[in-house]
N, C-alpha and C positions, 0 to 999 in steps of 0.2 A: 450737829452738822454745820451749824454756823461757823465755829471757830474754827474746824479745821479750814475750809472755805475760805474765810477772811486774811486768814493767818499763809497760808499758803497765794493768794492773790497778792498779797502786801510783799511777800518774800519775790515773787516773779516781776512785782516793779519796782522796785530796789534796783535787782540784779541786771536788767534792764536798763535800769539807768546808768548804773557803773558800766555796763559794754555800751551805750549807745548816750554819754552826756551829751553829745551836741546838740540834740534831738527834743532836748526839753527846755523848757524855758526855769527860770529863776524860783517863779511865784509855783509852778509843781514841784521842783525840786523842794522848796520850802515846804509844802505841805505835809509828801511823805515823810520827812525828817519828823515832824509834830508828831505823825505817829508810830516812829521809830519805837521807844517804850514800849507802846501798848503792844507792839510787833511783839520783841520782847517777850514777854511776858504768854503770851500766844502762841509762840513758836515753844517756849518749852512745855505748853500744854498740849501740842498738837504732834509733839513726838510721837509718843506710841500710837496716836490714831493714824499721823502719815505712812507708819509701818507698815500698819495694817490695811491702809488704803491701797498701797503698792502691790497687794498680794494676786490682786486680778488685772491687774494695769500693763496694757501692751509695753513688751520691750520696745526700747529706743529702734535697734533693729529693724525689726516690725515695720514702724510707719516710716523709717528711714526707707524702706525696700516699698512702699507703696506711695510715695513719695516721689524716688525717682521712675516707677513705671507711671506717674502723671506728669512726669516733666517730661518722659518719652514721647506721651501722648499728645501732649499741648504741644513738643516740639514738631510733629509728624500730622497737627491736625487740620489741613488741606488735603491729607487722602482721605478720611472719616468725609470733610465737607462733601469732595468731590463725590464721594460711593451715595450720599445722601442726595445729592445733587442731579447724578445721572437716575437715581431708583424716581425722586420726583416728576421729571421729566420723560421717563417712561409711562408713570403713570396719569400725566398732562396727557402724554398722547390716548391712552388707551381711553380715555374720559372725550375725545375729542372725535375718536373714532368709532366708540360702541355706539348699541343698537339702543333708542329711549326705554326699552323695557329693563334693560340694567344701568340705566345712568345713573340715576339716583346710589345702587351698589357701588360704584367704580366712584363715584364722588365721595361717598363714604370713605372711602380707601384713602380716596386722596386728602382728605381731611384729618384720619388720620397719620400721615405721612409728615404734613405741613405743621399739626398740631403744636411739635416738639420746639418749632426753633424759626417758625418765622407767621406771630400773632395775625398779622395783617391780610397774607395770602388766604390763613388757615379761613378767618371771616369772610374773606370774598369766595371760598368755596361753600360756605355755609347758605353763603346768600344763593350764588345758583341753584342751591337746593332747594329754598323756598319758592323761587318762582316756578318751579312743577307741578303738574297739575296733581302727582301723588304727593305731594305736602299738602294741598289743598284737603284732599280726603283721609289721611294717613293718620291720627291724633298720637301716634305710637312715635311716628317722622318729626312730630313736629315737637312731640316732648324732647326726641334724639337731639334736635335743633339747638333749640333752649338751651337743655342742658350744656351740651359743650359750647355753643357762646359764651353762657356764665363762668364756662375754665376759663375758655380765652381771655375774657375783657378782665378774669380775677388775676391771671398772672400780668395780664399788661397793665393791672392798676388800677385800672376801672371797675373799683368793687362797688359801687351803688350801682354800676348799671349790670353787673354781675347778681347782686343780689335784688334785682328788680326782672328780672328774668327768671331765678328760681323763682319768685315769690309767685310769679304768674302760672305754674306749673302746682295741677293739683296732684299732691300724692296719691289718694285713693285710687285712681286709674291707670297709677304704674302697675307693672306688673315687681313681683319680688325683689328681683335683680333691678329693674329701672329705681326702685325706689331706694334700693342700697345706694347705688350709684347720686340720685336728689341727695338724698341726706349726706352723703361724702363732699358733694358739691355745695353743701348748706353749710355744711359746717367748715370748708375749706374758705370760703368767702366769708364767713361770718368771723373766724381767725385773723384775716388777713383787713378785715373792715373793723376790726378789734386793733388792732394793731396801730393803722393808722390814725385811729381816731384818739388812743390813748395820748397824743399828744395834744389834742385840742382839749378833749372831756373825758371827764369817766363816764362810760359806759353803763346804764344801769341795769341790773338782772344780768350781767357780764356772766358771773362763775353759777349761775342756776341755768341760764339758755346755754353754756355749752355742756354742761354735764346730760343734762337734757336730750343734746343731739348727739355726742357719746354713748350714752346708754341706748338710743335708737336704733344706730350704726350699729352696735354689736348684736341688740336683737336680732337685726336682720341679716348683718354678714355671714356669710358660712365660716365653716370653722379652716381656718389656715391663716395663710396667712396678712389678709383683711383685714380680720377680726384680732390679729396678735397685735398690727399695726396702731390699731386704733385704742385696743386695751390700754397699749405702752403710753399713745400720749397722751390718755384718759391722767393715769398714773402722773406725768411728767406734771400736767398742768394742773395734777392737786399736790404736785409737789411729792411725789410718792416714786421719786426716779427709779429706786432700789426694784422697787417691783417690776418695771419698764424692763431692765435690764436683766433681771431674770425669764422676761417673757422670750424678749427678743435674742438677745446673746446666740442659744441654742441653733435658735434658727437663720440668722445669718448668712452662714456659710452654705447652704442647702439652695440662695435661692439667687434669680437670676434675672437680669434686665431692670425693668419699671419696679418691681418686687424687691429686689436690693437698694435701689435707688429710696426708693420710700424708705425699706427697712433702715435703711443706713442711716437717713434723716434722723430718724425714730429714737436709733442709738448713742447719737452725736447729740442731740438736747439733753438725752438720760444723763450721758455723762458729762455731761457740762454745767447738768444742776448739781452735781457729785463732783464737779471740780476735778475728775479724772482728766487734763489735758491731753495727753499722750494717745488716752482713746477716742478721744472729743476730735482730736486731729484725724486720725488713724480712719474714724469711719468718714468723718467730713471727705478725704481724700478718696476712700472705695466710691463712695456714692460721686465724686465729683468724674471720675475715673470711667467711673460705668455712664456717665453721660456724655461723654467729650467719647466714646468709643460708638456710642447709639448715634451722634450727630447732635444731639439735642442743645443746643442754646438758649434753653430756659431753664438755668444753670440757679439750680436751689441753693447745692450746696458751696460753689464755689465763694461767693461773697464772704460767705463764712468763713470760709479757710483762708481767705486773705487777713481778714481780723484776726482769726489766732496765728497765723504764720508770725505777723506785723508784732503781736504782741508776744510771740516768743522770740523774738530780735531775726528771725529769717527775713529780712530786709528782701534780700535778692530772689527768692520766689514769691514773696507775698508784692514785688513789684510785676513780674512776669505773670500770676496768674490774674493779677488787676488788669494787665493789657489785657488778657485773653477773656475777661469779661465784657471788659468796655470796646474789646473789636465787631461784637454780636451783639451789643444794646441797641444798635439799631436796627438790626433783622426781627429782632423781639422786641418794642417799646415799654418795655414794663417799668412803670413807675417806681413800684419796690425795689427793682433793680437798679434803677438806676439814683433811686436815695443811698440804697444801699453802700455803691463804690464812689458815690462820690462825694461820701461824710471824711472816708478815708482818702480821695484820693491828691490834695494837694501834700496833706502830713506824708504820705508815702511816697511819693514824687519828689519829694524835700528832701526824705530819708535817705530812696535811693541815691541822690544824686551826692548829697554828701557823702551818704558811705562809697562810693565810686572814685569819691575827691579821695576821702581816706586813704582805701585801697590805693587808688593808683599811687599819693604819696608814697605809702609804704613801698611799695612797688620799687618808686625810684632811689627812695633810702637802700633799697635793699642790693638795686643794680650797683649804686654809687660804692656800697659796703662791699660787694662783689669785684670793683675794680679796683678801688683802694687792697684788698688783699692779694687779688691774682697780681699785682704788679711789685707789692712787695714779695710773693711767693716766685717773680719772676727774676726778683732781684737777686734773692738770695737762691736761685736753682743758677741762676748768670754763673754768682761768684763760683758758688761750689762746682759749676761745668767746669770754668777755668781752673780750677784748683785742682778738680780732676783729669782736667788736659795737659798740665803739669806735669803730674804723676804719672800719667799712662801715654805720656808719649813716647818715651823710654820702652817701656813694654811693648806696645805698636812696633815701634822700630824692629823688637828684638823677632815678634813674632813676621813681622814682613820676609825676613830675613831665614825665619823659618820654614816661611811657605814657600822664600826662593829657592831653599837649600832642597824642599821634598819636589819642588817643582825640576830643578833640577835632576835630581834621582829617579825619579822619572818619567823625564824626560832618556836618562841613559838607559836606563831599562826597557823602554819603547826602542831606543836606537839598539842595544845588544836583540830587541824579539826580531828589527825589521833584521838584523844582521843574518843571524838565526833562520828567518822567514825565508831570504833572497838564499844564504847557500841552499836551505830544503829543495826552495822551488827551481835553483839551476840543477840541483842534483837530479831530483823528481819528475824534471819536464827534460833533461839535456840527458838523460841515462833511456827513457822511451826513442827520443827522437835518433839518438844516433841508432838504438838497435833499428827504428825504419828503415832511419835512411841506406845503413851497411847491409842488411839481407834485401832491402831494393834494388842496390849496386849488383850485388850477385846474381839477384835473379833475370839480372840484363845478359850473363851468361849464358851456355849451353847446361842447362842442367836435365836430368831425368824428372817423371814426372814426382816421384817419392822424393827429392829433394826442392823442388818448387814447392811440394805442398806443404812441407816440414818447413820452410822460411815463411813462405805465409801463413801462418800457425805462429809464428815467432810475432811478426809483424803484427797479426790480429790481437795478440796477448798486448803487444805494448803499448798499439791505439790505443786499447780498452784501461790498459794503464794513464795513459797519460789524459784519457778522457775523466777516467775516475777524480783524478786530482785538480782537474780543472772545476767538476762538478763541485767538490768540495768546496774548493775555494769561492764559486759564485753563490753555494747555500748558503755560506758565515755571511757573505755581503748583504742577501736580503733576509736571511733573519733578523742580521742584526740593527738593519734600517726598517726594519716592519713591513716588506714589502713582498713576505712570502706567503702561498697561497696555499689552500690545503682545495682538493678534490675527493669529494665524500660520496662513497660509493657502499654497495652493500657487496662483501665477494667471501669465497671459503676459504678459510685460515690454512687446512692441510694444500692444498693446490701450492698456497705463497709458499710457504715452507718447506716443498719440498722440491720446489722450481729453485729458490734458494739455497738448499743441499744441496741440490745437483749440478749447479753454475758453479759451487766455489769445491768439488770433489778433486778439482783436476787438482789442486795446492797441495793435496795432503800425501803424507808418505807411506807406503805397505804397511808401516805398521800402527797405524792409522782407521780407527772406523770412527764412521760419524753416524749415530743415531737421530731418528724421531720419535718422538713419546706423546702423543695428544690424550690429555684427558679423557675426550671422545669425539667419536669419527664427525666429519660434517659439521666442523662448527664455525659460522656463519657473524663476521665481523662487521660492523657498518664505522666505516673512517676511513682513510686515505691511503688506498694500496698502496702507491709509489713509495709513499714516503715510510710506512712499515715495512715495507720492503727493502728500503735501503738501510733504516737500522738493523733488521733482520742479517745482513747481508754484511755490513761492520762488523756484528758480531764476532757472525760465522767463522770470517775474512780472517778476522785477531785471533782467534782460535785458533783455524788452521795453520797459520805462522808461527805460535807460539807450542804446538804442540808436535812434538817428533812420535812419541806413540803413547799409547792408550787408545781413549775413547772419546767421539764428543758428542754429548747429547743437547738436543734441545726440546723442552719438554713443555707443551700448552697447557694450560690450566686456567679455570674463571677463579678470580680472585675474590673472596671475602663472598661476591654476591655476582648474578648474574650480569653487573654493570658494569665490571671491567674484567679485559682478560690480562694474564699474566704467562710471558714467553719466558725462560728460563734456556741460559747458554751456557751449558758446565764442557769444563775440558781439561785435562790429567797435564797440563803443561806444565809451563816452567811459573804460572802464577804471577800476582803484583803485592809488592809487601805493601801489609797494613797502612804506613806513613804516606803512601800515595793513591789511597782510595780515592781521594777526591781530586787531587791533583792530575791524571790521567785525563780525566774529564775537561780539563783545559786547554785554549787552542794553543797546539805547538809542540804538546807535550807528549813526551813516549816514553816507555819505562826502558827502551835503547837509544839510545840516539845513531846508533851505528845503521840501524834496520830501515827499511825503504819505509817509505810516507811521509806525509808532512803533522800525522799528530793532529789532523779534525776530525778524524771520523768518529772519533767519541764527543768531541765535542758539539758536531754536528747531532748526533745523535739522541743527547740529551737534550739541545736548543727542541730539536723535534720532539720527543716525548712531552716534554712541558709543555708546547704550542699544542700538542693533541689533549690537555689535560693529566696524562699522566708520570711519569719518572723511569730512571733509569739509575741504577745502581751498581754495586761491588757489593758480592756479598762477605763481607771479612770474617765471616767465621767458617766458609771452606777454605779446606790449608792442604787438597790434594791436585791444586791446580789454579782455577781459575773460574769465578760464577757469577755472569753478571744477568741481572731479575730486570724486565725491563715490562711496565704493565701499561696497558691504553685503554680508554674509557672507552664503551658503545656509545657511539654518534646517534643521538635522537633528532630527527628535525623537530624544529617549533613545533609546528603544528601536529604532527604525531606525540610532542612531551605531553600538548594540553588535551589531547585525547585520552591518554594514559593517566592524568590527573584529574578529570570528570570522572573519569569508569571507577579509577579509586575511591573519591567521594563518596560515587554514587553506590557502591559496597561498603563505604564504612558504615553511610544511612541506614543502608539496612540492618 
């Protein structure tokens, strides 16, 4: 065990020193060079054991990922204080405000509370407890007393007056659990007054009195995980790690709070006699983790973890968790704590601030490397713009010249539509007006009653003409600005259609029938009368005009599914060839131009079906006239779609 140990230690100060030379002086650098060699020679014997050491050993991963959920922690831990801070203070007041028959309880509590992270209060509640008259009588109270003073005064460093407190406490009169709890207490100061004193003397009967209090401990602890704790560092401190870590390992992950926190301790010495670092880190960091989340500031494991961060070259957290120790050394006074960071804390104070020098140098090599290239990258994107402005000036030119030339074109295409537009609309608006005005003239005559009613008949037709065209032309305006509205109603489709039949019957010629065909009777549309009604009415209109005799039907049907309907306008006329299916549908556009209109009302027509959701078409594969399909969606309001989409839900659930 030794050599891989050695061998492996010697390899991580080397490596160390090549990342971090500035950090050592002359006279260390000299030494590990002397035993470079024996490294050497050690490292090729410690091959196949390091193989084999790896096989249980947390990935990098791993403690990398519990790592940063403790720089989380430490960064965010003013909320921890505060949550520990207000639970104190509640329990301040309820201690201030019970009844004396539960003071002594509520004092407990709060003893417990204070225990974790600040020594000195935890003692002044210990003291109000003694001055009770049931400490007086209680020998159960005042053993509770004792004993947790001798935690306090052990972690604050005062282990003689720690272990002169147990000593006054007779076991035989604990009860089971009290005396688990002595002997945990005897042996945790006896550790800890072990420790410091190895540096004055040795200790005598050292590894007989604790095996001693070890074997006691496990007699009496129950079986969990207590007794795994105390096995593991039975094992650890006879040098028996391997066993430690089969105790413990398993159970680890199973446990929670004060329990992990021990455990973790537990785990992190095992592997640290086994020179496992990677796990030595890993549990140092869970156990550090689960204490900075408790509140607690009698921080075991963190000292720790600053020494192996320090000596795995992590400079910059083993600086950060050094402040996060030394900001609570004075809420806790613990002597060991505070030997603890401050053997390290000039050397890491040194370290960081040089490695900061470093970095930010780098830093500014890096900015300086950064502008030295973007200015040559600027220089040569300079020349090449120029060299490319050169070249495509010519081109620019050519293409300007080309947008004048389409600008141009149209531009006259706009001036032949307004030319186009202005004869339609003097033809279409001056061919109503005069018939007004001329059957007005006459009917200022002597006429019979049958001939006034036959010119105002004439007159009514050409209003309703020349209203039509005006209509048109003010729907293109606000469609095509967005400023047109729809009015959503619910009403019956045969009503509209067959009001629409009957308004445009007068066009047609004897020989001449215009049918209606519905799917089925009473079928019940929700969207905008007017405005299907004026497609409907288009239709019809082109129909009747285009057709001298047969038949014309229009024929209702739901299309695909009950969510849209589909109108259907067939007629035996004179048709639209194939090449102007789509073109018809343009403003201006008519497959005559001899014939009265102005050529929107198909174009109106489709602007409207698409503003309702749905279309309007040519169908090109009737070749016995003329069939245009024009289909509109059912208007759902909001609130009735999300109606309809719960009840669906709430049927697919079942």
């Amino acid at each position: 065990m030794f050599l891989p140990k050695y061998s492996l230690h010697l390899s991580r100060q080397i490596t160390f020193m090549m990342r971090h030379q500035t950090y050592f002086n002359l006279t260390y650098s000299l030494k590990i060079m002397r035993n470079f060699r024996v490294f050497i020679l050690l490292l090729l014997l410690n091959i196949p054991l390091s193989i084999f050491a790896q096989d249980n050993l947390k990935s990098k991963k791993e403690v990398e990922e519990v790592l940063l959920e403790l720089d989380s922690v430490i960064a965010n831990k003013r909320h921890f204080q505060k949550m520990r801070q207000q639970h104190v203070d509640s329990l301040e007041q309820i201690v201030n405000s019970c009844h004396m028959d539960d003071y002594v309880e509520k004092c407990q509590e709060l003893y417990r509370a204070l225990s974790h992270f600040d020594g000195r209060e935890a003692l002044k509640v210990l003291k109000r407890i003694q001055k009770t008259e049931e400490y007086e009588q209680d020998p159960n109270l005042q053993a509770w007393v004792k004993l947790n003073a001798s935690i306090t005064y052990g972690i604050m460093g005062l282990y003689h007056s720690a272990d002169n407190l147990t000593a006054n406490i007779d076991p035989s009169v604990l009860s089971r659990e009290e005396q688990l709890h002595y002997y945990l207490t005897s042996r945790y100061n006896y550790e800890r007054i072990a420790e410091y004193m190895a540096e004055i003397s040795i200790v005598q009967d050292e590894e007989k009195q604790m095996v001693a209090l070890y074997d006691k401990i496990i007699e009496l602890a129950p079986d969990g995980y207590e007794k795994d704790i105390v096995t593991a560092n039975k094992a650890v401190y006879l040098n028996h790690p391997e066993e430690a870590l089969e105790v413990l390992t398993e159970q680890f992950p199973k446990t929670q709070g004060m329990e992990r926190c021990r455990m973790g301790m537990a785990l992190a010495f095992a592997n640290e006699e086994l020179d496992n670092r990677q796990d030595y880190i890993y549990y140092l960091a869970s156990t550090a983790l689960c204490n900075l989340k408790s509140g607690y500031t009698t921080y075991e494991a963190l000292p720790y973890l600053v020494h192996a961060l320090y000596d795995e070259g992590d400079i910059d957290r083993a600086y950060t968790y050094l402040m996060c120790t030394m900001e609570d050394a004075n809420t806790y006074p613990s002597r060991r704590l505070a030997l603890g960071v401050s053997k390290y804390f000039p050397l890491i104070n040194s370290s960081y601030r040089s490695h900061k020098a470093y970095l930010s140098h780098n830093e500014q090599m890096k900015r300086n490397s950064l502008i030295i290239i973007f200015t040559l990258m600027a220089l040569a994107l300079g020349i090449a713009f120029f060299l490319g402005w050169k070249q495509n000036k010519a081109a620019e030119e050519r293409r300007r010249a080309n947008q004048l030339q389409k600008a141009l074109d149209q531009a006259e295409i706009a001036d032949r539509i307004k030319t186009v537009f202005i004869q339609n609309m003097r033809h279409e608006i001056r061919t109503p007006l005069n018939a007004i005005m001329g059957f007005a003239q006459l009917m200022s005559n002597d006429l019979s009653d049958e001939e006034r009613a036959t010119y105002n008949g004439y007159i009514q037709e050409s209003n309703n003409q020349l209203l039509s065209t005006l209509d048109d032309i003010i729907d293109v305006s606000h469609m095509e600005t967005g400023a047109f509205n729809f009015q959503f109603e619910k009403f019956n489709v045969d009503e509209l259609c067959l009001a629409h039949i009957e308004s445009n019957k007068g066009m047609l010629t004897p020989d001449v029938k215009i049918l209606y065909k519905p799917q089925e009777k009473d079928i019940t549309l929700s969207s905008d009368k007017k405005r299907i009604g004026q497609v409907l009415d288009n239709l019809i209109s082109n129909a009747c005009k285009n057709t001298s005799s047969g038949t014309i039907t229009l024929k209702v049907a739901h299309y695909i599914d009950r969510g849209k309907l589909q109108f259907v306008v067939t007629d035996t006329g004179t048709g639209v060839p194939p090449e102007k299916a789509e073109v018809i549908f343009e403003h201006f556009e008519k497959i005559d131009h001899y014939s009265p209109g102005l050529g929107l009302g198909l174009y109106v027509s489709r602007l409207i079906a698409r503003a309702l959701g749905g279309d309007i078409y040519l169908n090109t594969d009737y070749t016995e006239g003329a069939q245009f399909v024009f289909t509109v969606p059912n208007y759902i309001p909001p609130e009735e779609e999300k109606a309809l989409i719960e009840e669906e839900m709430l049927e697919y659930e079942e």
